[in-house]
DRENKE-728626 format. One record per residue: residue in one letter; x, y, z of N, C-alpha, C in turn; residue number from 1. Coordinates in steps of 0.02 Angstrom, whole numbers, plus 50000, padded with zeros to 5 digits. Layout:
N
(rec 'a',(X,Y,Z),(X,Y,Z),(X,Y,Z),NUM)
...
This chain:
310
(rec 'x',(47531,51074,49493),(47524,51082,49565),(47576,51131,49590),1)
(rec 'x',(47565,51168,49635),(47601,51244,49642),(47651,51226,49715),2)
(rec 'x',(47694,51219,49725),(47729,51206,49791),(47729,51245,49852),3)
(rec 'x',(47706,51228,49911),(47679,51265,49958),(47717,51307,49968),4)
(rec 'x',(47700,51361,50012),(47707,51416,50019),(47785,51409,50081),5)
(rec 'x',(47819,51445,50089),(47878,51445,50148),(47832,51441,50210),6)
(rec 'x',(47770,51462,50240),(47755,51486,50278),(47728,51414,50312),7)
(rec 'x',(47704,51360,50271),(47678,51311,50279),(47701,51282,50333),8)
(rec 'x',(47659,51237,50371),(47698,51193,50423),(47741,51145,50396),9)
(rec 'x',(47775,51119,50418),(47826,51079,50422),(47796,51002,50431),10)
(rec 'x',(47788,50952,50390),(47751,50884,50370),(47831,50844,50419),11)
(rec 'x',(47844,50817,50456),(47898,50754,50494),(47894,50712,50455),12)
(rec 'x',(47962,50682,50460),(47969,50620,50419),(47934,50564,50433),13)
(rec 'x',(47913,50545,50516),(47862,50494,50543),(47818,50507,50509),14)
(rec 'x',(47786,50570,50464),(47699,50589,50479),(47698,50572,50408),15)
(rec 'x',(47734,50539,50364),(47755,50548,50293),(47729,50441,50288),16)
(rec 'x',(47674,50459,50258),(47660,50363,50246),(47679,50356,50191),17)
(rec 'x',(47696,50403,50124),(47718,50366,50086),(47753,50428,50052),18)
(rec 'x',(47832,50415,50017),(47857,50440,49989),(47880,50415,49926),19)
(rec 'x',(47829,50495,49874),(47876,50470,49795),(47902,50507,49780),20)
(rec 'x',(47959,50441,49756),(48054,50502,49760),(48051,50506,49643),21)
(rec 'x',(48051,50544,49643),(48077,50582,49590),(48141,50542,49547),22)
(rec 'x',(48150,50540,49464),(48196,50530,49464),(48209,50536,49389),23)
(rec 'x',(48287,50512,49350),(48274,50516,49276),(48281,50443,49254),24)
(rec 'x',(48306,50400,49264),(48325,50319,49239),(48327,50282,49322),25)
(rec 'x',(48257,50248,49301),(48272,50184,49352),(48299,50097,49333),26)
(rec 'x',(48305,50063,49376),(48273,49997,49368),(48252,49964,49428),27)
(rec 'x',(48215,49894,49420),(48169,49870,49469),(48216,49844,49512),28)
(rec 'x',(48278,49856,49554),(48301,49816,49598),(48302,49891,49641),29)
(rec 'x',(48296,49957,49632),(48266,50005,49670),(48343,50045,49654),30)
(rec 'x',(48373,50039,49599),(48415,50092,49597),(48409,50150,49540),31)
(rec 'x',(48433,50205,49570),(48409,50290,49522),(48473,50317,49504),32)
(rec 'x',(48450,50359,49447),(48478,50429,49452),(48424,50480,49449),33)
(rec 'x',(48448,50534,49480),(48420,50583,49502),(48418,50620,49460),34)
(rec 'x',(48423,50710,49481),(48429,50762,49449),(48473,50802,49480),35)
(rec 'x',(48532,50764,49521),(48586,50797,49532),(48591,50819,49598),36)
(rec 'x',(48530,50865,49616),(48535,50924,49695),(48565,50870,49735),37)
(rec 'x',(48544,50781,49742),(48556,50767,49793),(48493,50772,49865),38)
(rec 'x',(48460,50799,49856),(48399,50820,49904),(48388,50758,49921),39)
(rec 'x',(48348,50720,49874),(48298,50659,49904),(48366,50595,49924),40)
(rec 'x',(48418,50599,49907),(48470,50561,49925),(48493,50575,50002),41)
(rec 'x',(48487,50630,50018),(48508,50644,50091),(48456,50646,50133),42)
(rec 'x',(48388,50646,50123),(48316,50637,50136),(48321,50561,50173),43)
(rec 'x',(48329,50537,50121),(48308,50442,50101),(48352,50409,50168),44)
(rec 'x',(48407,50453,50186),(48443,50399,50223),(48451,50400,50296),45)
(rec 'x',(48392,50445,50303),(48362,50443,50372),(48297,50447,50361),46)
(rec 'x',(48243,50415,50330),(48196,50422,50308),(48161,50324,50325),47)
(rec 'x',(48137,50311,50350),(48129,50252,50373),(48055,50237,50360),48)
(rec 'x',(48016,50249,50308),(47952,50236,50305),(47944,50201,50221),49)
(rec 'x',(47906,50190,50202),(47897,50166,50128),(47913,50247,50050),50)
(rec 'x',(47936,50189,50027),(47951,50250,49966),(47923,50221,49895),51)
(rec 'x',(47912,50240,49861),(47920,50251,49773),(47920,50281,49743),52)
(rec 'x',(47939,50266,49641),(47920,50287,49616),(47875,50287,49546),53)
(rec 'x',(47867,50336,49511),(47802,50343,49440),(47861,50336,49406),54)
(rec 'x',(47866,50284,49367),(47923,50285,49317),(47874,50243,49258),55)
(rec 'x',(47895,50289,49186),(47870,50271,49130),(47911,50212,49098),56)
(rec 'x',(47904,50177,49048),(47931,50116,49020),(47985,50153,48999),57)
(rec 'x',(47997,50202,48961),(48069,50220,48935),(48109,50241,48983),58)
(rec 'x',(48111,50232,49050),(48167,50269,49110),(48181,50198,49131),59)
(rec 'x',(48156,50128,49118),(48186,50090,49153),(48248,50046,49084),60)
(rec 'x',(48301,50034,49136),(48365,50035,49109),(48403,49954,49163),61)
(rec 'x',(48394,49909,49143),(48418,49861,49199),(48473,49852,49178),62)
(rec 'x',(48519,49882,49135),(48592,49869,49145),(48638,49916,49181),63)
(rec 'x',(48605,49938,49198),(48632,50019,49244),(48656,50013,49314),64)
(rec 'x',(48645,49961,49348),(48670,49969,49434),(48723,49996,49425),65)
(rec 'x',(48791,50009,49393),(48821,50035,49413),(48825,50111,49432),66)
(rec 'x',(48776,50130,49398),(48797,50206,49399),(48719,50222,49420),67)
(rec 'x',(48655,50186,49462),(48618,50212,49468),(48597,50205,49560),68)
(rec 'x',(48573,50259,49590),(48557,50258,49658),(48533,50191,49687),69)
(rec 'x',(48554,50166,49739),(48559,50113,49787),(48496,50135,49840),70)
(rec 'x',(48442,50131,49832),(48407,50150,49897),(48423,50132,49957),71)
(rec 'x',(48436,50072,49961),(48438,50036,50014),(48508,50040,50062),72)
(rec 'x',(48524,50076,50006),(48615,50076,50063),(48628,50167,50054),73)
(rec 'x',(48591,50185,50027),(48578,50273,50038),(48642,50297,50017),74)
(rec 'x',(48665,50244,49944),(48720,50285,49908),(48698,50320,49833),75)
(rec 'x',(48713,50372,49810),(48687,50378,49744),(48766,50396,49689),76)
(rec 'x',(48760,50383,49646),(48838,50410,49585),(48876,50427,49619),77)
(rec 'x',(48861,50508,49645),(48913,50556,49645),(48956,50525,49733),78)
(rec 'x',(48915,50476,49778),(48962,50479,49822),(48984,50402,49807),79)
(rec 'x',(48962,50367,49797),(48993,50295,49731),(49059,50318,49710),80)
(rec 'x',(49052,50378,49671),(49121,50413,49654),(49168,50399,49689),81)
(rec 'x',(49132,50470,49742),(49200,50480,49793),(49228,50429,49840),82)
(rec 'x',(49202,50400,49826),(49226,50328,49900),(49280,50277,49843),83)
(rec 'x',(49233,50281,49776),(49282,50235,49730),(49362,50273,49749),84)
(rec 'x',(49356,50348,49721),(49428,50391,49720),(49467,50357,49778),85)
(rec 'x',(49407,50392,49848),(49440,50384,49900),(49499,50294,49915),86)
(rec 'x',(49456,50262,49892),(49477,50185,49885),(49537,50188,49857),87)
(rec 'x',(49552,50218,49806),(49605,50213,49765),(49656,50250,49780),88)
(rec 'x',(49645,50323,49811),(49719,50335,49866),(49781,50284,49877),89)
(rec 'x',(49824,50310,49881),(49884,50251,49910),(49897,50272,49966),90)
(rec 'x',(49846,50271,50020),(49852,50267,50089),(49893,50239,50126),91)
(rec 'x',(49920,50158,50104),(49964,50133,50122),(50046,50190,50128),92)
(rec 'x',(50033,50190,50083),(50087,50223,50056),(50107,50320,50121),93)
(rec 'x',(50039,50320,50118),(50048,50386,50163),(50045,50367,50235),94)
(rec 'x',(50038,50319,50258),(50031,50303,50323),(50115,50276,50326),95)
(rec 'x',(50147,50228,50289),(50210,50206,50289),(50244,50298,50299),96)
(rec 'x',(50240,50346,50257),(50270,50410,50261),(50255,50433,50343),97)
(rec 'x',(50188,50425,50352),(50186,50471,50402),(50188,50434,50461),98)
(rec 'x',(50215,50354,50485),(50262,50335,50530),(50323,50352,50527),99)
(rec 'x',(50355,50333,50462),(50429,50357,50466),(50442,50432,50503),100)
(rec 'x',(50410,50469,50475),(50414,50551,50497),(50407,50539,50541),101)
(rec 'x',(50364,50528,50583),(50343,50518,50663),(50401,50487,50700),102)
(rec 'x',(50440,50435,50677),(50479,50404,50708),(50538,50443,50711),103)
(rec 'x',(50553,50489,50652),(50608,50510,50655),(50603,50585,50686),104)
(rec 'x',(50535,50608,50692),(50534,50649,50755),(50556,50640,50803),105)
(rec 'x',(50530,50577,50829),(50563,50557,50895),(50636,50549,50908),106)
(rec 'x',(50637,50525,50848),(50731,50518,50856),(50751,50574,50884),107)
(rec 'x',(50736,50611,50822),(50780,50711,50851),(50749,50725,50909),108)
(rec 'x',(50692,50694,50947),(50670,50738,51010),(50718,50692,51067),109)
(rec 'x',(50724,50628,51064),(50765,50606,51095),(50853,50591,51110),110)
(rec 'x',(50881,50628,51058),(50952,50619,51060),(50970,50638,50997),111)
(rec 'x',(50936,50612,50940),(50957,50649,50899),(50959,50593,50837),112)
(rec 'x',(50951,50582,50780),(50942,50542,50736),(50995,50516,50706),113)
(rec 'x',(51064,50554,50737),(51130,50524,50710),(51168,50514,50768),114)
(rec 'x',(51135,50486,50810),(51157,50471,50900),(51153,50401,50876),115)
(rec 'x',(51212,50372,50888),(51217,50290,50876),(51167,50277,50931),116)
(rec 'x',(51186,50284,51000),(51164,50245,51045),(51078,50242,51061),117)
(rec 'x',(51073,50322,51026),(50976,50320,51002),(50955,50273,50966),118)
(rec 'x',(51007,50285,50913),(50975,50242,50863),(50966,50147,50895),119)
(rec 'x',(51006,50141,50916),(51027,50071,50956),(50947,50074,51004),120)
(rec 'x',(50941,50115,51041),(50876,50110,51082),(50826,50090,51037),121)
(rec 'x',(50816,50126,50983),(50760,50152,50955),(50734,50080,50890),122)
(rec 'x',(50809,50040,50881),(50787,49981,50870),(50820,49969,50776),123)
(rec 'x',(50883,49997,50766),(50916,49989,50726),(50960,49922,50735),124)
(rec 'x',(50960,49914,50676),(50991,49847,50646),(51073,49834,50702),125)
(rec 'x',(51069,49793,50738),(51139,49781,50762),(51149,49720,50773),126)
(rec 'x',(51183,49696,50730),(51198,49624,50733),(51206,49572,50798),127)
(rec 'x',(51258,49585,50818),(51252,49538,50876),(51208,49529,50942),128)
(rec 'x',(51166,49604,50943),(51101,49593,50967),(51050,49559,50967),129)
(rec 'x',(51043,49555,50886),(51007,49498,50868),(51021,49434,50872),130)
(rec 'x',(51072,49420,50865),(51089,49343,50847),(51099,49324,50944),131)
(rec 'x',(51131,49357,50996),(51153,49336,51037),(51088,49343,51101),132)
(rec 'x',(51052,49415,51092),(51006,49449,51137),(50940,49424,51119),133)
(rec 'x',(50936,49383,51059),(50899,49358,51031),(50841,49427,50995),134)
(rec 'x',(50872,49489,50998),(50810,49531,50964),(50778,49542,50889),135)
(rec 'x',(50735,49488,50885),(50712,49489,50822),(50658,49546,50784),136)
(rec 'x',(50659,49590,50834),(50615,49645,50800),(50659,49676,50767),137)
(rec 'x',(50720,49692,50762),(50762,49722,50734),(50786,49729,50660),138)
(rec 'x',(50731,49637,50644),(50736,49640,50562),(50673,49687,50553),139)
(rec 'x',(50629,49708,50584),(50574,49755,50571),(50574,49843,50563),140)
(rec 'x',(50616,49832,50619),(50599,49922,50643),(50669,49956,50613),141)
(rec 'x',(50718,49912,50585),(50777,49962,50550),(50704,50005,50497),142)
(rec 'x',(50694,49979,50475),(50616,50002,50419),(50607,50078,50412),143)
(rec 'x',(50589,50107,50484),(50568,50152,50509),(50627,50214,50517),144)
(rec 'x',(50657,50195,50528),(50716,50234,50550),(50760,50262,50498),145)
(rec 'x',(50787,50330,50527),(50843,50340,50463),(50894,50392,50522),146)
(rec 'x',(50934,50428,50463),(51005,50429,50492),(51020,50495,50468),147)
(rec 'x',(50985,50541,50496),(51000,50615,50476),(50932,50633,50446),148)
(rec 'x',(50936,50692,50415),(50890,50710,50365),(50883,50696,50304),149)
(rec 'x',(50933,50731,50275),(50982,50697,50199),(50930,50632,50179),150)
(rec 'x',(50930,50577,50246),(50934,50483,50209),(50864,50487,50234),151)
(rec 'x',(50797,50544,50271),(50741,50514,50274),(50719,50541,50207),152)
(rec 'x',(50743,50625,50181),(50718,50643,50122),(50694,50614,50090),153)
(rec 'x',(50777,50575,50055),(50793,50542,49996),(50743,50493,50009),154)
(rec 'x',(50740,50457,50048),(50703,50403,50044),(50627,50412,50057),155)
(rec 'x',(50594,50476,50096),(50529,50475,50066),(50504,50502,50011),156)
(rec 'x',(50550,50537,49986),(50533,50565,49910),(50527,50506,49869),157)
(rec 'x',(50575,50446,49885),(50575,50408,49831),(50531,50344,49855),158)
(rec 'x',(50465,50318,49910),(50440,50308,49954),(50379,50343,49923),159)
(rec 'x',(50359,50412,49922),(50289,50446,49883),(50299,50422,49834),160)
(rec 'x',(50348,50411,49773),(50335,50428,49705),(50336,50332,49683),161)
(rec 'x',(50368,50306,49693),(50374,50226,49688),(50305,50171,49726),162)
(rec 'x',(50306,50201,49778),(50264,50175,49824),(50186,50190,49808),163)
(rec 'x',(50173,50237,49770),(50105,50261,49745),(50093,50215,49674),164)
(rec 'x',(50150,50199,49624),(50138,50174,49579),(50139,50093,49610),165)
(rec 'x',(50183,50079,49643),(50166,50002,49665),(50092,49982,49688),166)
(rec 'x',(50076,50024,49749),(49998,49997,49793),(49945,50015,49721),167)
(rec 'x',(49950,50065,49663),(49904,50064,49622),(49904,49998,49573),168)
(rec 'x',(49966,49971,49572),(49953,49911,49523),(49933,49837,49575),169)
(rec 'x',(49969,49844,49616),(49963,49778,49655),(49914,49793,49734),170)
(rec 'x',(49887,49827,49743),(49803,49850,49769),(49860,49872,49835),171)
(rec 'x',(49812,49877,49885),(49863,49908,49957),(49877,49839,50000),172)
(rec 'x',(49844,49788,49996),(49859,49753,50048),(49926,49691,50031),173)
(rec 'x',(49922,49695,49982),(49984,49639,49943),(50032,49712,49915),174)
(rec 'x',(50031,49770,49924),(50084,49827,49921),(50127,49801,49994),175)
(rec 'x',(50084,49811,50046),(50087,49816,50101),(50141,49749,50128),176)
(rec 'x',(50102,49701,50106),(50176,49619,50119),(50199,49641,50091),177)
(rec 'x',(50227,49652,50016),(50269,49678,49984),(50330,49709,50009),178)
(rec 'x',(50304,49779,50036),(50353,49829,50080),(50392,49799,50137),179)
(rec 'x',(50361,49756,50194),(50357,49734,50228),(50408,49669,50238),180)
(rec 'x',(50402,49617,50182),(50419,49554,50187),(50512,49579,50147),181)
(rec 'x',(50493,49626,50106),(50562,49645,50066),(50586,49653,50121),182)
(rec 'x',(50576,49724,50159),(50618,49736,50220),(50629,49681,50259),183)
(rec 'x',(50620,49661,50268),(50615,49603,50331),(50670,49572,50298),184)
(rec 'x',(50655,49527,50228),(50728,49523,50205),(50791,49544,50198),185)
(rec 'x',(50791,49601,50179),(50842,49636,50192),(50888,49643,50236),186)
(rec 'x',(50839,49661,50275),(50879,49655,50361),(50885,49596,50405),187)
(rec 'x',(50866,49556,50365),(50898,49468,50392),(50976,49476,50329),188)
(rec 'x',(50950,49467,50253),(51037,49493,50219),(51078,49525,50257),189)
(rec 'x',(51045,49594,50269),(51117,49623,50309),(51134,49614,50365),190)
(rec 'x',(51090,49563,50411),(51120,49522,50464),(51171,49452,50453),191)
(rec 'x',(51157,49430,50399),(51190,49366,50355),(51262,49377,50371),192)
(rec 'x',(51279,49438,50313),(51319,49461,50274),(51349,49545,50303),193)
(rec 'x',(51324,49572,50347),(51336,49658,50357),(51386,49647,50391),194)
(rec 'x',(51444,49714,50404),(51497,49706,50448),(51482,49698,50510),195)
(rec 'x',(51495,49663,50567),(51457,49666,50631),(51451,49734,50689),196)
(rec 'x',(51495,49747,50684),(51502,49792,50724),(51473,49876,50672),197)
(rec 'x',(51442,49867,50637),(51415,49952,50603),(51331,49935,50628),198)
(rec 'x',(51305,49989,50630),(51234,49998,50656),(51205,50040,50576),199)
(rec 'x',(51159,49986,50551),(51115,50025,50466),(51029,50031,50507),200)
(rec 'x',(51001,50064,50452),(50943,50092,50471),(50933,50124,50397),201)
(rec 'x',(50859,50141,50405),(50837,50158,50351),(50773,50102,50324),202)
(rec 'x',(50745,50147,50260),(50695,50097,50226),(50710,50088,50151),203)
(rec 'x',(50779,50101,50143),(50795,50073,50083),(50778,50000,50061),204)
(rec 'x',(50793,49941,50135),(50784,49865,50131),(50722,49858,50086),205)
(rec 'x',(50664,49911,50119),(50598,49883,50087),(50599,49932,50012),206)
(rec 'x',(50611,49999,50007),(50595,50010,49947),(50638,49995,49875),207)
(rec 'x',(50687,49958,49871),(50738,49897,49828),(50674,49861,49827),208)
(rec 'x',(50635,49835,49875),(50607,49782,49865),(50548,49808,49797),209)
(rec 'x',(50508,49853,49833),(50480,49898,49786),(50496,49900,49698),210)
(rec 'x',(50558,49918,49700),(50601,49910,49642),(50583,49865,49607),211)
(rec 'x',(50586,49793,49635),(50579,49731,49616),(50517,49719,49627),212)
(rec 'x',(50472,49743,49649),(50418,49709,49625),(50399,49748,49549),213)
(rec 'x',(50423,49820,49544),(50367,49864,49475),(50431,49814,49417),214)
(rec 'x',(50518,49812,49438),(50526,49765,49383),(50485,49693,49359),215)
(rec 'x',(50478,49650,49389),(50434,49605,49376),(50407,49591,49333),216)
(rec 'x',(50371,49648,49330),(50301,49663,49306),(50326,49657,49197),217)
(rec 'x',(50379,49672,49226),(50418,49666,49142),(50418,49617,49110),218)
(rec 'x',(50421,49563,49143),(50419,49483,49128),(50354,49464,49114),219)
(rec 'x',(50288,49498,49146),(50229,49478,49134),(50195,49522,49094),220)
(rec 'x',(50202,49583,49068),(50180,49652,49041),(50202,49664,48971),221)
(rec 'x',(50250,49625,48931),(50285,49654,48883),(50241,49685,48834),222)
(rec 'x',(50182,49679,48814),(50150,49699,48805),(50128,49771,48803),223)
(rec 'x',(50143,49797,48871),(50107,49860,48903),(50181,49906,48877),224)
(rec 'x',(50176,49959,48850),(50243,50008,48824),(50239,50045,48896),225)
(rec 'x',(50204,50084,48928),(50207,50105,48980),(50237,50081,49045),226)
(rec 'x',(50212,50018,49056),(50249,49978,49085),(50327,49963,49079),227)
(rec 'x',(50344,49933,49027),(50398,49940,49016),(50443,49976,49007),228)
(rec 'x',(50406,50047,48997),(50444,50091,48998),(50489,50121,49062),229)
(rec 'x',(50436,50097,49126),(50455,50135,49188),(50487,50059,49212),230)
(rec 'x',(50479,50006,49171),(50528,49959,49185),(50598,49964,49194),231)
(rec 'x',(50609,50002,49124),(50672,50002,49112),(50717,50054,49143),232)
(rec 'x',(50669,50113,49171),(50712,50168,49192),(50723,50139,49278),233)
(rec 'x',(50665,50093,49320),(50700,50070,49384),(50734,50023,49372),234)
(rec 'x',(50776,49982,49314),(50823,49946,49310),(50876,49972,49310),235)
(rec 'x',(50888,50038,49270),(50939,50062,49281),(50963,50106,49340),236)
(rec 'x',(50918,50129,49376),(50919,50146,49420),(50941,50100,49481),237)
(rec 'x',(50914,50039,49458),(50919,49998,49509),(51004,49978,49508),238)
(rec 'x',(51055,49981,49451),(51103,49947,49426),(51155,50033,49457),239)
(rec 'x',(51129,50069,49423),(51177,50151,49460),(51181,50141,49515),240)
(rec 'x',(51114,50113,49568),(51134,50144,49632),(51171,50079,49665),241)
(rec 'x',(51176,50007,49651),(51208,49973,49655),(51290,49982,49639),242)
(rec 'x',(51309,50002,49591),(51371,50013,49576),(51379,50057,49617),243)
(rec 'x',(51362,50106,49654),(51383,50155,49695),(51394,50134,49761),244)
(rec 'x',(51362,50093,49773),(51369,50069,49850),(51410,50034,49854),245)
(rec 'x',(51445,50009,49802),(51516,49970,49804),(51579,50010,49821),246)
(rec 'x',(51565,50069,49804),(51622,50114,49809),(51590,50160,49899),247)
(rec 'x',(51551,50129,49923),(51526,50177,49991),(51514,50141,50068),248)
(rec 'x',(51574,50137,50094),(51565,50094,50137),(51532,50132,50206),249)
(rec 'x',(51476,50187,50198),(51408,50190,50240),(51359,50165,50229),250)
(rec 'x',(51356,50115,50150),(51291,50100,50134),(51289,50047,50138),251)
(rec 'x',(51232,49994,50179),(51216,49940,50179),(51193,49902,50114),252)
(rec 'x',(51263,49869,50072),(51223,49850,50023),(51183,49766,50017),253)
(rec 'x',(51227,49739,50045),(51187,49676,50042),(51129,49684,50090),254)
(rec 'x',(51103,49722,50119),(51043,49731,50137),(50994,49765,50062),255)
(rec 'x',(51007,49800,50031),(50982,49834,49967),(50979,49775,49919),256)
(rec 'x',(51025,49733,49934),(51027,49666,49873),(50971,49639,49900),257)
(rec 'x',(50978,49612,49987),(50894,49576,49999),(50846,49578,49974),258)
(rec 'x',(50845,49652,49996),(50762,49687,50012),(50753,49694,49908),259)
(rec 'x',(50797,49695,49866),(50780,49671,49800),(50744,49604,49775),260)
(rec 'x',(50819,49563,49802),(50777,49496,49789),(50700,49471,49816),261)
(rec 'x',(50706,49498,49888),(50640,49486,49913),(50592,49511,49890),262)
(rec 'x',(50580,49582,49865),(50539,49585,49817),(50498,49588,49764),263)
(rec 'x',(50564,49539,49723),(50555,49492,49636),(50514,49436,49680),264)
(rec 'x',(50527,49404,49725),(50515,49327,49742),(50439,49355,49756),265)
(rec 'x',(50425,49396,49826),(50365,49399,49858),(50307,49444,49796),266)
(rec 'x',(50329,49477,49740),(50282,49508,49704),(50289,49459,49654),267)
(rec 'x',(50305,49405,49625),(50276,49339,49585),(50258,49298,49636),268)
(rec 'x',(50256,49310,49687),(50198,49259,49747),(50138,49274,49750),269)
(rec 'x',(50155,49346,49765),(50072,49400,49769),(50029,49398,49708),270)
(rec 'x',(50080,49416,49645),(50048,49422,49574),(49990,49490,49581),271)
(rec 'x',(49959,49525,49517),(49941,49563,49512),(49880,49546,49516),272)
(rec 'x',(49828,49570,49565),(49755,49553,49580),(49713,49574,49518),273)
(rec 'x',(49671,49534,49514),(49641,49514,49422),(49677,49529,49372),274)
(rec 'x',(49733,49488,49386),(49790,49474,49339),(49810,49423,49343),275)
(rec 'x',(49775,49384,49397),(49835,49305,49400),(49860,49266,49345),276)
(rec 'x',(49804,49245,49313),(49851,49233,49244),(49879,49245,49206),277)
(rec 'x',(49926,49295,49200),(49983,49321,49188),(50036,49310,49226),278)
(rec 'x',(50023,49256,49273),(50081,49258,49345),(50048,49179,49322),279)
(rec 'x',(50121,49137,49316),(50126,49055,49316),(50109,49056,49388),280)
(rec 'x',(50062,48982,49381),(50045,48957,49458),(50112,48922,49481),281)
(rec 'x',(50147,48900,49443),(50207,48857,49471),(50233,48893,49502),282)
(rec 'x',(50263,48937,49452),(50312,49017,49483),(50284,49038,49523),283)
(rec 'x',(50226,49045,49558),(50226,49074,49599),(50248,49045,49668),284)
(rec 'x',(50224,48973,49667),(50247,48942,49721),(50315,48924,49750),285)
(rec 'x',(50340,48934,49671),(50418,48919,49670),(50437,48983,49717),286)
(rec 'x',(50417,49052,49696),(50429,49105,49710),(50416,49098,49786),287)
(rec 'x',(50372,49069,49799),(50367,49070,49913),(50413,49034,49911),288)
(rec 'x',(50419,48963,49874),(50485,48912,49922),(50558,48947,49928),289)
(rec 'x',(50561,48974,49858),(50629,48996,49859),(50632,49068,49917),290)
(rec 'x',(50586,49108,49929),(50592,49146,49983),(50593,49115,50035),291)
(rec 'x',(50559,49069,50060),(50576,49030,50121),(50640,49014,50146),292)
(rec 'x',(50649,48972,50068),(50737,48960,50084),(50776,49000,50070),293)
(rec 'x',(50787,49059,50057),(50830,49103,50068),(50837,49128,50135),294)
(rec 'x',(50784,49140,50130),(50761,49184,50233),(50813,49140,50308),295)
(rec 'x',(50773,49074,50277),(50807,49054,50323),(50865,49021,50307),296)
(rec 'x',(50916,48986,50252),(50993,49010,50249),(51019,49056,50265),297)
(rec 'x',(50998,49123,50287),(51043,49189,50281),(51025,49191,50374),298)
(rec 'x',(50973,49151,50391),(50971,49161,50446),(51014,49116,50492),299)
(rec 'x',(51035,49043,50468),(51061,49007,50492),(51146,49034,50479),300)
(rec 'x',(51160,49060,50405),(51226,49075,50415),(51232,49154,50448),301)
(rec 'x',(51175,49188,50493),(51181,49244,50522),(51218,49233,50598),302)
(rec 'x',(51157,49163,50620),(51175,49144,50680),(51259,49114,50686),303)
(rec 'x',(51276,49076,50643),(51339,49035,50628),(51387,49096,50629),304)
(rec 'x',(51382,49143,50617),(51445,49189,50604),(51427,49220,50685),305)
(rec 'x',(51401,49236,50710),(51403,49240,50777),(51415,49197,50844),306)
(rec 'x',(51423,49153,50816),(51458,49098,50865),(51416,49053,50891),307)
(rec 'x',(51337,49057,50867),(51281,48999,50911),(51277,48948,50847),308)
(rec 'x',(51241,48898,50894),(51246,48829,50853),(51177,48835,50818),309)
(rec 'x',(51217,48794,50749),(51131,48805,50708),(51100,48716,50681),310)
């Protein structure tokens, strides 16, 4: 049969009672593969009338849904693909970057990012604020903030490259408590324990935590050489930059110790999604109680060193 001519009228998709879609491997729950162009896939999904197709006994394949066209939801392989990819992005991870940046725009548009008293507006860690003014967002939004250029660099360079391998093993939304609950710790530690009168900032609290969650993974992975391999190089890393902050009294370290511990505890709570059994059910629970009770000891001896009753 010879395919009409260009000149032909134009057949509407209403005027169309029955459409048969073309294909190379089906099966009977109505999913295909095609022949690639994509045509009858972008057809189909504004196409609202009855369809089929002539399929011989050797094209049907019923172990195939994965990789064969979805009629009904007007997806075929190649955009299956891209949405899988897209899924797998560490979005988290670029949205955490591209608040910080944002925030620390603002800093420099407003005073300046190494303006104590900005930074104080803008919602850096200051102890007796918290404990006395009662401002508890302050264990949150040090997070965001940093203290020059130099300390947002460093820390989103090391924020892309850490933070991409974390949300890929432990998915984005348990990355996400992760980042989150470390910091938060942290900056209750360095309210515990920080000198009172210095103002810290930064997202070191949460990415230590980071640290501690890809270590972890050492305890449950021994197995994996890869794993352990990038085990061992954020241990030492983790142990250099500790020894350094002993000798640096700009760096908040018992906030860096928190936002560690917090997240060893909260990434054997989370455990690795279709991995749980590799993560003890005990341990894990142990792992929330003992975060509980840390959180709030450091909070009760935060308040106590500030003079309110606990």
């Amino acid at each position: 049969m010879e395919e009409p001519p260009l000149t032909a009228a134009e057949i509407t998709a209403t005027a169309i009672d029955l459409l048969i879609v073309p294909g190379i491997v089906f099966n009977r729950a109505g999913y295909r593969i095609g022949f690639g162009g994509g045509f009858y896939d972008r057809y189909l999904e504004h196409f609202s009338g009855h369809s089929c197709s002539l399929v011989f006994s050797e094209q049907l394949h019923e172990q195939s849904n994965n990789y064969l066209y979805n009629r009904r939801n007007g997806m075929n392989y190649q955009t299956e693909m891209k949405l899988k990819r897209l899924k797998n992005q560490p979005f988290i991870t670029y949205a955490l970057l591209g608040i910080s940046i944002i925030v620390f725009l603002g800093l420099e548009l407003t005073g300046g990012s190494e303006n104590i008293l900005n930074l104080v507006n803008w919602g850096a860690m200051v102890r007796p604020l918290v404990a006395q003014n009662h401002e508890y967002w302050r264990f949150i939004t040090p997070m965001f903030l940093h203290i020059g250029f130099m300390h947002i660099i460093l820390n989103m360079v090391t924020l892309y490259y850490i933070g991409a391998q974390v949300e890929a093993i432990y998915g984005h939304w348990r990355y996400l408590g992760i980042y989150l609950l470390s910091g938060i710790a942290g900056n209750i530690a360095s309210f515990a324990f920080g000198t009172p009168n210095s103002v810290s900032a930064g997202a070191s609290t949460a990415l230590f935590g980071l640290f501690g969650a890809f270590v972890i993974l050492g305890r449950h992975f021994r197995d994996n050489p890869a794993i352990m391999y990038m085990v061992q190089r954020y241990s030492m890393f983790i142990v250099i930059n500790l020894l350094f902050n002993l000798f640096s009294s700009s760096v908040d370290m018992m906030g860096h110790v928190g936002g560690l511990i917090g997240g060893l505890l909260v990434a054997t709570a989370f455990a690795v999604p279709n991995r749980e059994e590799a993560f003890n059910k005990h341990e894990r629970i142990m792992a929330t109680l003992i975060f509980i009770f840390l959180v709030v000891i450091c909070l009760l001896l935060g308040f106590k060193k500030y003079g309110l009753p606990v």
